[in-house]
N, C-alpha and C positions, 0 to 999 in steps of 0.2 A: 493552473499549476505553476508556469514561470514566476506568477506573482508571489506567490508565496515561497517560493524557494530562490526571492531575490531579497526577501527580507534578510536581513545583518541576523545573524548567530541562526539562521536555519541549518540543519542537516538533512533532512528528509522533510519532502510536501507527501501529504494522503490525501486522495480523492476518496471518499466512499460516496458511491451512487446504486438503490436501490432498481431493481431491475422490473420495471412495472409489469414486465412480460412474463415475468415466472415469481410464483409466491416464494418466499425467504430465500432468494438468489442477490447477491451483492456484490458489484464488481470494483475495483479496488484499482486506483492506479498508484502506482510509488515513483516518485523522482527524489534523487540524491543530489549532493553538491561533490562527489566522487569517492567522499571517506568511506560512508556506507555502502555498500553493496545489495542496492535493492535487488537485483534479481536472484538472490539467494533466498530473499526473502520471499518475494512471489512465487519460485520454485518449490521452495515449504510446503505453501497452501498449492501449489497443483499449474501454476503459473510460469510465468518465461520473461523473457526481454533481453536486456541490456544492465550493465552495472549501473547506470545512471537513468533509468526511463526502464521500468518495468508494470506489470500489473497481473491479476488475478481474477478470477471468480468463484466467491468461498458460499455455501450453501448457509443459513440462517438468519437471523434478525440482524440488521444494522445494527444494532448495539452490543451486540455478542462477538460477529466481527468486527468492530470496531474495538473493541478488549482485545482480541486474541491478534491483532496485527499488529496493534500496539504496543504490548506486551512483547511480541518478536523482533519489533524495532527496535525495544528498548535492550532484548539481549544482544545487539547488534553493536553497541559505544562499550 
């Protein structure tokens, strides 16, 4: 996650990582470089944290959550 949110014009890094212990469970980390406010955004889907370092666990397919987070990010600039 540092890595990627030390690339030049990042705002937000997404971890999405499938939960092999439970079927369509996906947990979701978010780090900001401070403009964003991920923990409003993990708050959203059901999640907590910090404005710069939050995360979630959102129930369905990697790809479905991957749209719907994304999509929240994006109403987030």
């Amino acid at each position: 996650m540092n890595f990627a949110r030390a690339i030049k014009d990042v705002e937000v890094a997404v971890l999405f990582k499938e939960n092999l212990g439970v079927r369509n469970e996906v947990k979701v980390n978010l780090r900001s470089q401070g403009e964003v406010d991920v923990n409003k955004i993990a708050s959203f889907f059901g999640g907590g944290g910090h404005k710069t370092a939050s995360g979630c666990t959102i129930k369905g397919n990697i790809e479905e959550v991957r749209r719907e987070v994304l999509s929240k990010i994006r109403e987030s600039f």
